[in-house]
C-alpha positions in Angstrom: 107.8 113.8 -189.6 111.1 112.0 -190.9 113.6 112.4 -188.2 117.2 111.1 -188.3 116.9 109.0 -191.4 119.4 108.7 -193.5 118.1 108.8 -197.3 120.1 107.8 -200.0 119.5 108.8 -203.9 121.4 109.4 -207.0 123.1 112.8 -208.3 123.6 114.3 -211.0 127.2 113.2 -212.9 129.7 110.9 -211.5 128.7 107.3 -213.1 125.9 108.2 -214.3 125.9 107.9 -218.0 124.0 111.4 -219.6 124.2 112.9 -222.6 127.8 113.8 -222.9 128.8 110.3 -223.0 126.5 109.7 -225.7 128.1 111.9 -228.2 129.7 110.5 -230.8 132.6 113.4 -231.0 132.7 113.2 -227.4 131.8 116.7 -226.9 130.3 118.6 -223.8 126.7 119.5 -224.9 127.0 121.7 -221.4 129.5 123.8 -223.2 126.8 125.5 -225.3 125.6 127.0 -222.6 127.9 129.2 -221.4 128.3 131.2 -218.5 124.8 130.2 -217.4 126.0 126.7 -216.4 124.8 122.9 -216.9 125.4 121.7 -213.3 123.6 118.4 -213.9 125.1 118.4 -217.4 121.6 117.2 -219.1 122.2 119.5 -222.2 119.6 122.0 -220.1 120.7 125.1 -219.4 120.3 126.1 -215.2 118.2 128.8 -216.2 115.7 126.7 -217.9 116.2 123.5 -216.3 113.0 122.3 -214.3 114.7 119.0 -213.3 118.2 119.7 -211.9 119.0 115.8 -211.3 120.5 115.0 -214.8 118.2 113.6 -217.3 114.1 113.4 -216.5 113.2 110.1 -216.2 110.1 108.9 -217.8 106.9 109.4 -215.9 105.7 106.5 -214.2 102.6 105.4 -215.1 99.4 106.4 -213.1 97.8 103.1 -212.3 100.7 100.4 -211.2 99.9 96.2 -210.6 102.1 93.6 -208.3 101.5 89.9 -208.8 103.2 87.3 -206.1 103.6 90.1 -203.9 104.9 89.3 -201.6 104.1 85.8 -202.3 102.0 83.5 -205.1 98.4 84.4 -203.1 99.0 88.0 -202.9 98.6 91.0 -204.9 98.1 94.5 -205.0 96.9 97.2 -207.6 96.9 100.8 -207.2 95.4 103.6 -209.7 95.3 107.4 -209.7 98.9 107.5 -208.1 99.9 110.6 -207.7 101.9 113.3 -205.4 101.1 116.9 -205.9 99.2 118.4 -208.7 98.3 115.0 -209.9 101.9 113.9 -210.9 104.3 111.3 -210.8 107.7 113.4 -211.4 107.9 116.3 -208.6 111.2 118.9 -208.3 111.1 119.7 -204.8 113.1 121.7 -202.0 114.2 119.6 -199.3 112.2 119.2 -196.1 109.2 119.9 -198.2 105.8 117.7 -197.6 105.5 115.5 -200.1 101.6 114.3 -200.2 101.2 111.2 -201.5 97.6 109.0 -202.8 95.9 106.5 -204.7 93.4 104.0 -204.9 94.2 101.0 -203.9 93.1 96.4 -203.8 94.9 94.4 -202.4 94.1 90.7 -202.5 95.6 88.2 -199.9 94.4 84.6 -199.5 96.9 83.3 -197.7 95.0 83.1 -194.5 92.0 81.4 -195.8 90.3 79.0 -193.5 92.4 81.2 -190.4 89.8 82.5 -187.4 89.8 85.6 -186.3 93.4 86.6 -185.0 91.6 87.9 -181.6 88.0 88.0 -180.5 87.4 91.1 -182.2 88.9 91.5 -184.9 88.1 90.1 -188.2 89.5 87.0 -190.3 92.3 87.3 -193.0 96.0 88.3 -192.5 97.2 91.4 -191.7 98.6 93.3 -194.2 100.4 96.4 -194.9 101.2 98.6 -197.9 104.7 100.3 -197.3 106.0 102.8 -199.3 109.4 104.9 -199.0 112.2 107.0 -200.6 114.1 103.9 -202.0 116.2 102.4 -199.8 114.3 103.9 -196.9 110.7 102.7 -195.5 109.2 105.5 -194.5 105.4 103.9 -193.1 102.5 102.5 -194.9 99.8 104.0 -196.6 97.6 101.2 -195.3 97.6 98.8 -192.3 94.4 96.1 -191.1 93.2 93.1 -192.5 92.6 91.9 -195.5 89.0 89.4 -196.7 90.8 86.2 -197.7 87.2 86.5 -199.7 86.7 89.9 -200.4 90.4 91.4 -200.5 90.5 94.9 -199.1 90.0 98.4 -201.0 90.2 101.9 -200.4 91.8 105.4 -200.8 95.0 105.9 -199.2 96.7 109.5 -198.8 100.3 110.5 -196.6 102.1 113.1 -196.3 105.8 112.7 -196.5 108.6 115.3 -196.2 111.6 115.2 -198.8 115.1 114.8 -197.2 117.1 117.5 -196.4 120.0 117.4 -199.4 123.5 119.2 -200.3 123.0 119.2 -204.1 120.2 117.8 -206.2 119.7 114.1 -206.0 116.9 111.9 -207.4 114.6 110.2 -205.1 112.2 107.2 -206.1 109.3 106.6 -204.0 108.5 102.7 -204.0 105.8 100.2 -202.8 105.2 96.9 -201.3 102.8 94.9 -199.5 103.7 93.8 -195.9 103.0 90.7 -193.9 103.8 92.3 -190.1 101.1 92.3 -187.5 101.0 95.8 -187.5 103.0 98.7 -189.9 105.7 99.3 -186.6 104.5 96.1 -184.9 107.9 95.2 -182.7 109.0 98.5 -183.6 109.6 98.2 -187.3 110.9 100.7 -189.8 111.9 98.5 -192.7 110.9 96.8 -195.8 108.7 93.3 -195.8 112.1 91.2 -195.0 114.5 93.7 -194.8 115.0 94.2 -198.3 113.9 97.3 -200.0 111.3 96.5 -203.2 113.5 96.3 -206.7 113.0 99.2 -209.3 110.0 97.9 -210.8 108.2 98.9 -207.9 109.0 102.7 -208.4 105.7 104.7 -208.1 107.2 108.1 -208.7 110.1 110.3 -208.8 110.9 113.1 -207.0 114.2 115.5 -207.2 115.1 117.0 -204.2 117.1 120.5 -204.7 
């Protein structure tokens, strides 16, 4: 469970640029409806609206691929991504449990020619792949060692809960791979260097009412 984090998304309005901006006339396509309201001011009336965070986004796509990541001998691929009922875009309450899987390989030859890091385990790095609401890590879906032969794959599945929000606001869930020794080795809860993974490493979107 996902306790004193402190998420941080987009809302609906402000900057953001939606359809009334786009109007040529300048007009408020929220007028049209009324006394049933536009709060997000998508052009969808409330009533109707299945997506109260402005505009829907696109859906990402369902299998995802990350070169040089983090570095030139990395790389990791994941397919069937999706969060419930098999989709990508998910309008949830917040607090909610957000479950979370794919398929994953992960390649990572960075340790070639290394030993074993102790005398049990097995040869390769150690590897992670973390995944979040963007900015904030939230764990990793996977955590061991990765063949500097073979790579690594699997199915990976977590259950995440939505943060708890005052008005609708957009969430994306990202990826990257780690090098750590361990997910929360030295008691870490952030991104691979500190920096959360750009916007091209959005898996999904969630809005959070």
């Amino acid at each position: 469970m996902l306790v004193g984090c402190s998420f941080e998304g987009h809302t609906p309005g402000g900057d953001d640029k939606g359809p009334d901006q786009g109007r040529p006339d300048g007009g408020d396509v929220s007028a049209a409806c009324g006394a049933a309201g536009d709060a997000d001011h998508d052009g969808i009336c409330d009533p109707v609206d299945d997506w109260p965070c402005g505009l829907a986004p696109a859906e990402p796509a369902v299998a995802r691929s990350f070169d040089r990541e983090p570095d030139l001998r990395t790389s990791l691929a994941l397919q069937n991504i999706q969060l419930v009922d098999q989709r990508r875009l998910l309008t949830i309450p917040g607090g909610a449990p957000v479950f979370l899987s794919a398929d994953y390989a992960l390649t990572d030859t960075s340790c070639l020619g290394q030993g074993a890091p102790d005398a049990a385990g097995p040869a390769g790095c150690v590897a992670q792949i973390e995944y979040g609401f963007s900015p904030d890590r939230v764990g990793c879906l996977w955590d061991g060692h990765v063949s500097p032969q073979a790579g690594h794959r699997g199915h990976a599945v977590a259950d995440l809960f939505a943060p708890v929000v005052s008005q609708p606001t957009l969430f994306e869930v990202r990826v990257r791979v780690g090098h750590n020794l361990g997910c929360t080795y030295q008691g870490a809860t952030t991104w691979q260097g500190g920096v959360p993974p750009a916007s091209d490493h959005t898996i999904a979107y969630v809005c959070v009412f």
